[in-house]
PDBQT receptor file of N, H, CA, C and O in Angstrom, charges set to zero:
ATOM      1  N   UNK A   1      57.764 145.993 -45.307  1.00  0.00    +0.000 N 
ATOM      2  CA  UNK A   1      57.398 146.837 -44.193  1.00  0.00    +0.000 C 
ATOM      3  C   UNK A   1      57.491 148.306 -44.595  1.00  0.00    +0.000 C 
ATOM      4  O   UNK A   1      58.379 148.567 -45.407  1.00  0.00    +0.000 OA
ATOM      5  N   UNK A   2      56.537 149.555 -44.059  1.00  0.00    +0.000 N 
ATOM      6  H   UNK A   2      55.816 149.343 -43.399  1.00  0.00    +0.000 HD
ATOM      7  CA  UNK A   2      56.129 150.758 -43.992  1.00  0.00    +0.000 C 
ATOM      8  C   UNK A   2      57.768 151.414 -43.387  1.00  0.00    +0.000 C 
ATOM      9  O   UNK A   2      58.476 151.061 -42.444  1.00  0.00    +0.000 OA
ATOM     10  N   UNK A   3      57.891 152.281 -44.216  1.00  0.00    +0.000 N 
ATOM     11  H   UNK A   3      57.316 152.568 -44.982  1.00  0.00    +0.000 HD
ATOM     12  CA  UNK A   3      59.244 152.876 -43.109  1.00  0.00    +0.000 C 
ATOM     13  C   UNK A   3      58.447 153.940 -42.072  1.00  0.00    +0.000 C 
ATOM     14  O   UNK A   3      57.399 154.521 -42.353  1.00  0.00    +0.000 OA
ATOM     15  N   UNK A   4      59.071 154.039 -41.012  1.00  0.00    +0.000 N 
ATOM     16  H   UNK A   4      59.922 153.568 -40.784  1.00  0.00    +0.000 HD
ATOM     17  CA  UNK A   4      58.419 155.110 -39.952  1.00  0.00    +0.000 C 
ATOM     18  C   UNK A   4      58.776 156.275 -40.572  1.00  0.00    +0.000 C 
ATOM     19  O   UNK A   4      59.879 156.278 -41.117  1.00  0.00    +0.000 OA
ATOM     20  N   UNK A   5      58.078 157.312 -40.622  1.00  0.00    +0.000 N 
ATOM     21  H   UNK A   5      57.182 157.310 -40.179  1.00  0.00    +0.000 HD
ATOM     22  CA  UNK A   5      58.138 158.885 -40.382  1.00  0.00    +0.000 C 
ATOM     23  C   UNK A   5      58.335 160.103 -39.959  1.00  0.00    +0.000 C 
ATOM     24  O   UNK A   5      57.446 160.924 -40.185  1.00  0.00    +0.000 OA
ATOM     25  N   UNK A   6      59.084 160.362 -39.516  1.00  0.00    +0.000 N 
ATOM     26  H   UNK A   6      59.806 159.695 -39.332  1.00  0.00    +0.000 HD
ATOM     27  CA  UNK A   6      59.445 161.029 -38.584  1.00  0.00    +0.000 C 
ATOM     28  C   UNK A   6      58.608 162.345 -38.469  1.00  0.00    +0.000 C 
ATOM     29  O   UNK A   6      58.438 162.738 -39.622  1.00  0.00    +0.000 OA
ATOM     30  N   UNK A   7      58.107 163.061 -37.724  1.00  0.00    +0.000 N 
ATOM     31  H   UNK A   7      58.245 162.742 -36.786  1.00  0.00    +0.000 HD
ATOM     32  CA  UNK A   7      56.940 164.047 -37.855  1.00  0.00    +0.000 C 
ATOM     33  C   UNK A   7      58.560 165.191 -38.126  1.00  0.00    +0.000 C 
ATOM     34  O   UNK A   7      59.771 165.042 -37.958  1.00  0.00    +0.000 OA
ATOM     35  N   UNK A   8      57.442 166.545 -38.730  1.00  0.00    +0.000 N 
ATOM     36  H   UNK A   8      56.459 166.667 -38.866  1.00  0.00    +0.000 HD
ATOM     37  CA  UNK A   8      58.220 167.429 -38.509  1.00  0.00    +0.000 C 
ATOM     38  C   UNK A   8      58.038 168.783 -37.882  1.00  0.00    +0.000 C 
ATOM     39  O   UNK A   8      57.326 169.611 -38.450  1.00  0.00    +0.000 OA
ATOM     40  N   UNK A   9      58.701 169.088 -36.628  1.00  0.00    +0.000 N 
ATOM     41  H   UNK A   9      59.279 168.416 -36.167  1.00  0.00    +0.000 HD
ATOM     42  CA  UNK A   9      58.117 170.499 -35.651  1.00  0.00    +0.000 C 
ATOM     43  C   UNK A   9      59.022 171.392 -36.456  1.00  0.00    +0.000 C 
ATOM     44  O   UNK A   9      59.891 171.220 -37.311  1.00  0.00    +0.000 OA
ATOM     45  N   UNK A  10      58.307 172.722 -35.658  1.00  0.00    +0.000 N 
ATOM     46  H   UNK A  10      57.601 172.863 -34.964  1.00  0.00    +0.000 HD
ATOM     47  CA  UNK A  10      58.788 173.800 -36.127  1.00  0.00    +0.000 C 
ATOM     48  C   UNK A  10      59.418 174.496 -35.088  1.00  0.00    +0.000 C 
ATOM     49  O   UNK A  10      58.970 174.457 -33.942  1.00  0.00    +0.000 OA
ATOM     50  N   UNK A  11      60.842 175.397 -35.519  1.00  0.00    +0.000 N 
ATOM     51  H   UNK A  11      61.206 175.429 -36.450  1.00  0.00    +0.000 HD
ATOM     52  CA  UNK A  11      62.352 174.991 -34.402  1.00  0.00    +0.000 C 
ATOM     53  C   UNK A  11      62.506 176.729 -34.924  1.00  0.00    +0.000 C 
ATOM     54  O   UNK A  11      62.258 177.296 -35.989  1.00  0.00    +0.000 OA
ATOM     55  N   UNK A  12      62.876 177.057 -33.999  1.00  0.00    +0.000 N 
ATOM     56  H   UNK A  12      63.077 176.597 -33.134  1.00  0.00    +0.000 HD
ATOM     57  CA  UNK A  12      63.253 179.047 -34.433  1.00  0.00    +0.000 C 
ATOM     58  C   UNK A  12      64.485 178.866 -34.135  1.00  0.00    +0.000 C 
ATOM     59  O   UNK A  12      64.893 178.008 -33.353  1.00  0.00    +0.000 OA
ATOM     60  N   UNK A  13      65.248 179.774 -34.820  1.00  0.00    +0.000 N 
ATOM     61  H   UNK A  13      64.916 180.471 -35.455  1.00  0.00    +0.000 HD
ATOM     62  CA  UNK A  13      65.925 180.058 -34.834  1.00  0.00    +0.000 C 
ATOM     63  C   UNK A  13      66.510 181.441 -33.929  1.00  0.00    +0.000 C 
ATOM     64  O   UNK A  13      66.391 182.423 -34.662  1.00  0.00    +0.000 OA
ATOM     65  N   UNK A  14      67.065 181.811 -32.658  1.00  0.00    +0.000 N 
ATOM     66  H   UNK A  14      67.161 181.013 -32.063  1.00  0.00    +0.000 HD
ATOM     67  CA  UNK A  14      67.286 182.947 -31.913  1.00  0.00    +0.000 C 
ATOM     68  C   UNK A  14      68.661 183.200 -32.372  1.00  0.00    +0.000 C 
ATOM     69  O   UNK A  14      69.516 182.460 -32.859  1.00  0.00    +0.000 OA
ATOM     70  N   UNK A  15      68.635 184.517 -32.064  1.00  0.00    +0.000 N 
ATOM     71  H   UNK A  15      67.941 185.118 -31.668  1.00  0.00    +0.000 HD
ATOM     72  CA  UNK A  15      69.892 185.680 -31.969  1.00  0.00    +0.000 C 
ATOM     73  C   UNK A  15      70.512 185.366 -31.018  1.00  0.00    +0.000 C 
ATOM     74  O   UNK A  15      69.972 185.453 -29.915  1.00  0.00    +0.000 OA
ATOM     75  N   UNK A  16      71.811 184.913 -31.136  1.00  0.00    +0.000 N 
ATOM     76  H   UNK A  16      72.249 184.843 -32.032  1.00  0.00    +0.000 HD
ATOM     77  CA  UNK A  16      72.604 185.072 -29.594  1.00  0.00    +0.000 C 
ATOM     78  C   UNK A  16      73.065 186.111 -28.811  1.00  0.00    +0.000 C 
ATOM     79  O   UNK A  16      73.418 185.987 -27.639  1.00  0.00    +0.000 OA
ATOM     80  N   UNK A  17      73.063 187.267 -29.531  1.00  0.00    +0.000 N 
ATOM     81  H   UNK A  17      72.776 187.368 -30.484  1.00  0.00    +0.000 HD
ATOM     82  CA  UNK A  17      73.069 188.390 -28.883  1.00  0.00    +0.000 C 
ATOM     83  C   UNK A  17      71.993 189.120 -28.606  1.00  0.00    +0.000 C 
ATOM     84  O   UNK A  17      72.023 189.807 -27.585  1.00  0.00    +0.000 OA
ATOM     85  N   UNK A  18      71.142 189.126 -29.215  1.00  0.00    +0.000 N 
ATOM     86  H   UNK A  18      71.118 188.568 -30.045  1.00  0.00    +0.000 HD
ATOM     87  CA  UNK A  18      69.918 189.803 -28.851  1.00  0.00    +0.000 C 
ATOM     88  C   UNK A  18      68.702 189.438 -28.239  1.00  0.00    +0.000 C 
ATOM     89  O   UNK A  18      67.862 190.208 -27.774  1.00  0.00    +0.000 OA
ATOM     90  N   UNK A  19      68.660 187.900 -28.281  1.00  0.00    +0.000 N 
ATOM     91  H   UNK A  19      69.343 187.275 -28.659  1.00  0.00    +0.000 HD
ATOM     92  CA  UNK A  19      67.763 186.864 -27.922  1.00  0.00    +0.000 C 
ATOM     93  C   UNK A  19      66.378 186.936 -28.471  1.00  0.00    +0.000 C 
ATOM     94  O   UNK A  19      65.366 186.655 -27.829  1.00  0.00    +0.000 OA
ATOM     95  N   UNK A  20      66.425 187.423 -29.981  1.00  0.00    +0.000 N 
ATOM     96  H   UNK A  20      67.247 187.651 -30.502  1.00  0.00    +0.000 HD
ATOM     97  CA  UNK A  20      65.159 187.536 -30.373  1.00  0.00    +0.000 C 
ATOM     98  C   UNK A  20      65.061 186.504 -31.730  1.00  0.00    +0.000 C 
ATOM     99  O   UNK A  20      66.033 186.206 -32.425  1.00  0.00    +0.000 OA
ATOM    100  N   UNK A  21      63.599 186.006 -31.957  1.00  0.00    +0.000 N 
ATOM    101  H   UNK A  21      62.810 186.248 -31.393  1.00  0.00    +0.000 HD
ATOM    102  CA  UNK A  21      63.259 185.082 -32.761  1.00  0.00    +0.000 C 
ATOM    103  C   UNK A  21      63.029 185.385 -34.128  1.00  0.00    +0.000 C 
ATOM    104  O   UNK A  21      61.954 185.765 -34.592  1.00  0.00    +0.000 OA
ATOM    105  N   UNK A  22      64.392 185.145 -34.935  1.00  0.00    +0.000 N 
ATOM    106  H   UNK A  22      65.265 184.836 -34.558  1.00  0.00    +0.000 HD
ATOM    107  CA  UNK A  22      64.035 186.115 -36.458  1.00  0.00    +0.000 C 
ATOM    108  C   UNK A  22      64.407 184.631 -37.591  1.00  0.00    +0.000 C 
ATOM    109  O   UNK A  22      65.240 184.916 -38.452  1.00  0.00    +0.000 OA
ATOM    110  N   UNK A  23      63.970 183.408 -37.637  1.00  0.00    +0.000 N 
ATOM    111  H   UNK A  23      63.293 183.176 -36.938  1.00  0.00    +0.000 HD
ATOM    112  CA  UNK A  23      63.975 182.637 -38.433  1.00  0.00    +0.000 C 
ATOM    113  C   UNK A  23      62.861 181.506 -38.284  1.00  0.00    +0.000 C 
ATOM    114  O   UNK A  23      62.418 181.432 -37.138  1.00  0.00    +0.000 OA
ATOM    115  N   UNK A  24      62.416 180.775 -39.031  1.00  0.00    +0.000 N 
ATOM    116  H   UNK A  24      62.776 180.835 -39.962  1.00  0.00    +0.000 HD
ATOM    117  CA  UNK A  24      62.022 179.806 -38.538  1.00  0.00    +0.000 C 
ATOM    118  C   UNK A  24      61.824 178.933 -39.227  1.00  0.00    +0.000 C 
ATOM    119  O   UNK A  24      61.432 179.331 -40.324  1.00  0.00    +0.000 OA
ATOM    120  N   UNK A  25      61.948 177.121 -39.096  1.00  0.00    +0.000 N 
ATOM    121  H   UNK A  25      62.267 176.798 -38.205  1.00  0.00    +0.000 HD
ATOM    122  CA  UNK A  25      61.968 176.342 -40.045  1.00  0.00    +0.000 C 
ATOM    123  C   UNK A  25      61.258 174.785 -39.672  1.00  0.00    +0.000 C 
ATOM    124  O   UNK A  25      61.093 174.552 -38.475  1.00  0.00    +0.000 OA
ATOM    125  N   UNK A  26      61.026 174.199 -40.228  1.00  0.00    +0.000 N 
ATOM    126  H   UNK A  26      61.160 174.388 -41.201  1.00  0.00    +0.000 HD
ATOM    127  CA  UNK A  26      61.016 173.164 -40.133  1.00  0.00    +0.000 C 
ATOM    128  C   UNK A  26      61.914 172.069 -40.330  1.00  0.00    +0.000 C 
ATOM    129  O   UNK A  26      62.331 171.822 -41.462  1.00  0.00    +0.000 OA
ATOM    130  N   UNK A  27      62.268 171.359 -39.293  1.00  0.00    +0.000 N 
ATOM    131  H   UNK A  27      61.930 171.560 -38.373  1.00  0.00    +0.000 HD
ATOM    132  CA  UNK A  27      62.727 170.124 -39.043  1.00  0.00    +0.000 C 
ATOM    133  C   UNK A  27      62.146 168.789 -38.348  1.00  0.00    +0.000 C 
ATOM    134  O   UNK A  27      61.100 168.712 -37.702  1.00  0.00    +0.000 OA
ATOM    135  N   UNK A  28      62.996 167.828 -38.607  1.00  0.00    +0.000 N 
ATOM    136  H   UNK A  28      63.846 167.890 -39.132  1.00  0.00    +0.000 HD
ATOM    137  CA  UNK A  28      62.615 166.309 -38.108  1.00  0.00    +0.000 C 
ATOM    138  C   UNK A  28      63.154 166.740 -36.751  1.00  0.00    +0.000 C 
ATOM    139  O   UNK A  28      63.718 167.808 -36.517  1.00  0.00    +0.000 OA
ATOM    140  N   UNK A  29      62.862 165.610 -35.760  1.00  0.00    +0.000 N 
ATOM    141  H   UNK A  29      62.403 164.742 -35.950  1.00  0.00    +0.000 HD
ATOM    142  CA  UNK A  29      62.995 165.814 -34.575  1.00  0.00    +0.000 C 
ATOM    143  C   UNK A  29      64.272 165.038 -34.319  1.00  0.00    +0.000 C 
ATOM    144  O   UNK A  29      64.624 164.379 -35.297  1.00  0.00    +0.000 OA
ATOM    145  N   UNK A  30      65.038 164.949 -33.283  1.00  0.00    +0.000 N 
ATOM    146  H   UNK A  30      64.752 165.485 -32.488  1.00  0.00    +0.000 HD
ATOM    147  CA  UNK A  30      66.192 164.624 -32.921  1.00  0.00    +0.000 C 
ATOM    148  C   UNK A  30      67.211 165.178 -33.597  1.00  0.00    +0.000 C 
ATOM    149  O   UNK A  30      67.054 166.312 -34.047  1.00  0.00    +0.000 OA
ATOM    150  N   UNK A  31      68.570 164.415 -33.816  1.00  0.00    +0.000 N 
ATOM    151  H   UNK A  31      68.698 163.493 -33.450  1.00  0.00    +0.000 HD
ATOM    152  CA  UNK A  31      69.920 165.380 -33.953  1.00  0.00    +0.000 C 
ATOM    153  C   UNK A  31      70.129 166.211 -32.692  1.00  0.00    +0.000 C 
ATOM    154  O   UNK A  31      69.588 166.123 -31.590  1.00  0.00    +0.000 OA
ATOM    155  N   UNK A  32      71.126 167.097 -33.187  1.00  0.00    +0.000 N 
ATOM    156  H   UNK A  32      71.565 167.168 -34.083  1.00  0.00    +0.000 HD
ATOM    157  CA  UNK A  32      72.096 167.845 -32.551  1.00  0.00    +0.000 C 
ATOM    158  C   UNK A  32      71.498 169.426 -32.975  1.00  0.00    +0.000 C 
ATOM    159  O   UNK A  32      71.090 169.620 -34.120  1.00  0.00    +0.000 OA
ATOM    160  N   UNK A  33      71.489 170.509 -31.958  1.00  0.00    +0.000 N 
ATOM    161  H   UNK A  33      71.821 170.352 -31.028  1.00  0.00    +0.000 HD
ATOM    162  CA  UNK A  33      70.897 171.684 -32.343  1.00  0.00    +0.000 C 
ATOM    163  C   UNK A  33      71.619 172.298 -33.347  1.00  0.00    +0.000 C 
ATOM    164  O   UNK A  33      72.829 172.072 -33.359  1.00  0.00    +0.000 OA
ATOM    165  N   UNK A  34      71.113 173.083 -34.260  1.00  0.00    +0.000 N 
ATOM    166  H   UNK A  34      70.130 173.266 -34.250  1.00  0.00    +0.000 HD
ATOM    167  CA  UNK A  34      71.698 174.135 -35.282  1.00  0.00    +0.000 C 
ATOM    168  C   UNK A  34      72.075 175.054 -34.812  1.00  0.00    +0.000 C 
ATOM    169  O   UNK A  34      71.393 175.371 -33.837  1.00  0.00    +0.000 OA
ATOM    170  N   UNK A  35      73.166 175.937 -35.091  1.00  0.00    +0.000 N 
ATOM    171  H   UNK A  35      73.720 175.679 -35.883  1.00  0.00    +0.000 HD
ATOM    172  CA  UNK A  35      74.053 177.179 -35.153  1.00  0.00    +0.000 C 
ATOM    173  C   UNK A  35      74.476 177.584 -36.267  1.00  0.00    +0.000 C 
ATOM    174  O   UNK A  35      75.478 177.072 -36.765  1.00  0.00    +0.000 OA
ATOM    175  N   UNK A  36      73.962 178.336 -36.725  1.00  0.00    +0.000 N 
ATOM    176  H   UNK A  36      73.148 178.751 -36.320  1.00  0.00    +0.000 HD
ATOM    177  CA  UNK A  36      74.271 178.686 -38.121  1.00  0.00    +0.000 C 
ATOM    178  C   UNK A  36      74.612 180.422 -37.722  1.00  0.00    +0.000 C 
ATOM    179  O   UNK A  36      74.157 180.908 -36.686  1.00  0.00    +0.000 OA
ATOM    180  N   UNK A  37      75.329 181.110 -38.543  1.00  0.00    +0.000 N 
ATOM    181  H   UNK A  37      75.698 180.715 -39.384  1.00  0.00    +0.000 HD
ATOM    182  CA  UNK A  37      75.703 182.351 -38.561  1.00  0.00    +0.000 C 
ATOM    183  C   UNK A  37      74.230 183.261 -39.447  1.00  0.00    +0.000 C 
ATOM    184  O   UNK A  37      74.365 183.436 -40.658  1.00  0.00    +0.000 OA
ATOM    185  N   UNK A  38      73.449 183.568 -39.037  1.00  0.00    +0.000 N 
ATOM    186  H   UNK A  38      73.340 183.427 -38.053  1.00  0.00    +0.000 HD
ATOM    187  CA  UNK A  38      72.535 184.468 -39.835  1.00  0.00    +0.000 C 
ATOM    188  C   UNK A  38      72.517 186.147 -39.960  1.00  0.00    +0.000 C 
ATOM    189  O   UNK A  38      73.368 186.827 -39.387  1.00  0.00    +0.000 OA
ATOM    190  N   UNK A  39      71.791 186.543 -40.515  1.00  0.00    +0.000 N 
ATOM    191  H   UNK A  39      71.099 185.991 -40.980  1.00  0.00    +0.000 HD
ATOM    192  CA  UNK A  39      71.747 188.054 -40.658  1.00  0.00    +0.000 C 
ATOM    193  C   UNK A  39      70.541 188.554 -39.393  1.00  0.00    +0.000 C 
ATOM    194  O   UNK A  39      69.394 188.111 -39.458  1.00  0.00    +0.000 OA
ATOM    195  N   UNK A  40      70.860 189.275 -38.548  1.00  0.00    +0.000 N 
ATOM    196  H   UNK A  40      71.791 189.635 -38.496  1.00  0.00    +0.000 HD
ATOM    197  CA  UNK A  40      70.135 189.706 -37.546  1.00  0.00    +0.000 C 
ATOM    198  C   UNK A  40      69.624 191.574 -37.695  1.00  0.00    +0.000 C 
ATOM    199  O   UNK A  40      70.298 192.527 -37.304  1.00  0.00    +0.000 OA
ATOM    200  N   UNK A  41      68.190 191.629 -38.411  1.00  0.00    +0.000 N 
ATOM    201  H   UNK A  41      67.643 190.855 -38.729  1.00  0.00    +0.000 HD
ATOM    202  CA  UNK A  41      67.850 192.610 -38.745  1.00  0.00    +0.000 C 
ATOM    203  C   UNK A  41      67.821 194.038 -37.648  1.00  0.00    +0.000 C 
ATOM    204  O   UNK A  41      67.728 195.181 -38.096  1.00  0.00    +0.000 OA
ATOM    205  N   UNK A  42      67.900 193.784 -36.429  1.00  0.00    +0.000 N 
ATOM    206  H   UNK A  42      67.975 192.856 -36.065  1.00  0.00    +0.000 HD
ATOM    207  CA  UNK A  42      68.209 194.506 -35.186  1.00  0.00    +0.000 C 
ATOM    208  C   UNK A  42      69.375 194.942 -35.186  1.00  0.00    +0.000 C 
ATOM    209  O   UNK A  42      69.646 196.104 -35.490  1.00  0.00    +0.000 OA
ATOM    210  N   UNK A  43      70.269 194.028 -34.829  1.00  0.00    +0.000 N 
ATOM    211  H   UNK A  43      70.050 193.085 -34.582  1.00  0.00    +0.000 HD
ATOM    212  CA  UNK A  43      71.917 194.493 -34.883  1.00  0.00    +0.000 C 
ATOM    213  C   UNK A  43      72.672 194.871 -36.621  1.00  0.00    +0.000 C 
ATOM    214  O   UNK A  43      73.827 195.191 -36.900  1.00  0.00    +0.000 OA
ATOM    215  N   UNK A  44      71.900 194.740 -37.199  1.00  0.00    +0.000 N 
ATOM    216  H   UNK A  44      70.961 194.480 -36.973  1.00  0.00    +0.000 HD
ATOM    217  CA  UNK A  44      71.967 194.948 -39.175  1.00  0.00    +0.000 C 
ATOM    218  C   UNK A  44      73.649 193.998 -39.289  1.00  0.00    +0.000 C 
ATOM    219  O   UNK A  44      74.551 194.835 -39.314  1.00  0.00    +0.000 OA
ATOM    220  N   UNK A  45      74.025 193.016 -39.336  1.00  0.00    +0.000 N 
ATOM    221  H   UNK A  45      73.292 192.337 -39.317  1.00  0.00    +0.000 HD
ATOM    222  CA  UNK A  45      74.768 192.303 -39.270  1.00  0.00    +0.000 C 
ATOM    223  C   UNK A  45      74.914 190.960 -39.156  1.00  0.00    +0.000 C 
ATOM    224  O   UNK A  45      74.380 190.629 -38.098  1.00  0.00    +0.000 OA
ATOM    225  N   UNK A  46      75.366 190.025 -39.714  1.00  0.00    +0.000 N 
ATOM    226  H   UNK A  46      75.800 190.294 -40.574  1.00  0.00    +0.000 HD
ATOM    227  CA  UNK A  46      75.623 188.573 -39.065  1.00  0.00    +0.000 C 
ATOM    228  C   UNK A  46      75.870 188.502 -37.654  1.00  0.00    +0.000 C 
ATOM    229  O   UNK A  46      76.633 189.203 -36.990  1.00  0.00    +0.000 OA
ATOM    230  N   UNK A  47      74.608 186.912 -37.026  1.00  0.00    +0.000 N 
ATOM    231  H   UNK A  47      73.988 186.343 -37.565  1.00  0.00    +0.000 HD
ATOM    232  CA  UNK A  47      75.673 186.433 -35.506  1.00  0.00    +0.000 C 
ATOM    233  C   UNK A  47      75.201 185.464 -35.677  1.00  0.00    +0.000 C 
ATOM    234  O   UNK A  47      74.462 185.172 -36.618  1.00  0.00    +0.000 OA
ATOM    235  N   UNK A  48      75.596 184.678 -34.658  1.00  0.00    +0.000 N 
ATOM    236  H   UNK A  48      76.197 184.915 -33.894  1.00  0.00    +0.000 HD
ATOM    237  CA  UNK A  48      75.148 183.385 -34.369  1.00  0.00    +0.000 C 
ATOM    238  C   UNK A  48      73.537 183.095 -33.982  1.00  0.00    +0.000 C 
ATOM    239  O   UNK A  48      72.881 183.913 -33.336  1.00  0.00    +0.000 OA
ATOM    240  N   UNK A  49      73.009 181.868 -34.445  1.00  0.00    +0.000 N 
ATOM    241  H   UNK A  49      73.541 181.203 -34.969  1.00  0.00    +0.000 HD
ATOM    242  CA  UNK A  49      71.610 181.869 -34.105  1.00  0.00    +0.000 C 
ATOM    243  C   UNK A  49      71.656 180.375 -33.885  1.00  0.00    +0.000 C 
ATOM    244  O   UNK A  49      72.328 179.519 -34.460  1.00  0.00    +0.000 OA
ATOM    245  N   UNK A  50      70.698 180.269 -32.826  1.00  0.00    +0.000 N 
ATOM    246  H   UNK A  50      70.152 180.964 -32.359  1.00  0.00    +0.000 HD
ATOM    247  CA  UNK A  50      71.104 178.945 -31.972  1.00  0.00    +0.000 C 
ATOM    248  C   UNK A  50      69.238 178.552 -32.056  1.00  0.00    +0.000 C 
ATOM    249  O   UNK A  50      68.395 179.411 -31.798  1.00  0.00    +0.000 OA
ATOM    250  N   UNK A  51      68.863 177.040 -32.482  1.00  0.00    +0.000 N 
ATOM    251  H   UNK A  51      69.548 176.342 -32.691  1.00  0.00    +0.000 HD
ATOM    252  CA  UNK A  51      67.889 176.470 -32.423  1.00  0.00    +0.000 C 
ATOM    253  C   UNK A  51      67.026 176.428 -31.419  1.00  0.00    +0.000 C 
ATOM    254  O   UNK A  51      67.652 175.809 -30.559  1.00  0.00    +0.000 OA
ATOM    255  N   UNK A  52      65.810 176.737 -30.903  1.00  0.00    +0.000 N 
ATOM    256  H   UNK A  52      65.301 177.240 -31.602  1.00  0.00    +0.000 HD
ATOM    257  CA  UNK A  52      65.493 176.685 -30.060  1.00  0.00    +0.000 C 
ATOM    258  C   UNK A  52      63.804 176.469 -30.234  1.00  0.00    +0.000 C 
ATOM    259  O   UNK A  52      63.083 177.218 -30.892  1.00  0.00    +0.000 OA
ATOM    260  N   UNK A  53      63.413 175.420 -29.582  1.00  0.00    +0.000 N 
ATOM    261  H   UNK A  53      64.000 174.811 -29.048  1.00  0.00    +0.000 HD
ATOM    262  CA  UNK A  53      61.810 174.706 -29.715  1.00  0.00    +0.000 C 
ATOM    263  C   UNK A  53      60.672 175.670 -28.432  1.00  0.00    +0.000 C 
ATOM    264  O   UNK A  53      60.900 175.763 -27.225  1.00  0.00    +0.000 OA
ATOM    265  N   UNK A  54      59.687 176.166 -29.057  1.00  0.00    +0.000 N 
ATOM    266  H   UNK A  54      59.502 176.091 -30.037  1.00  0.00    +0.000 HD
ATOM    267  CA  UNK A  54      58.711 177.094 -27.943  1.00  0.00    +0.000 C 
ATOM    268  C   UNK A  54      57.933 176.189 -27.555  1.00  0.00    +0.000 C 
ATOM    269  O   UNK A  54      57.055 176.441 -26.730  1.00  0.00    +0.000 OA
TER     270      UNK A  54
């Protein structure tokens, strides 16, 4: 048997403080959202950036 595939969308990454869209990637669908600490070119510093599908 064929294994299934999982498609893959494309998931941004937002600023938690600033609420603006400065990453973006591709992933499989399902899981648990990403939070990763990134560099936020606005605030010139690391914050948190929280996954979010448009």
């Amino acid at each position: 048997m064929a294994k299934s595939k999982k498609k893959k969308e494309t998931t941004f990454l937002v600023c938690q403080e600033t609420g603006e869209y400065n990453y973006t990637m591709l992933r499989k669908t399902g899981g648990e959202k990403l939070q990763l600490n990134k560099y936020c070119p606005k605030l010139r510093k690391v914050t948190l950036h929280i996954e979010k599908k448009k």
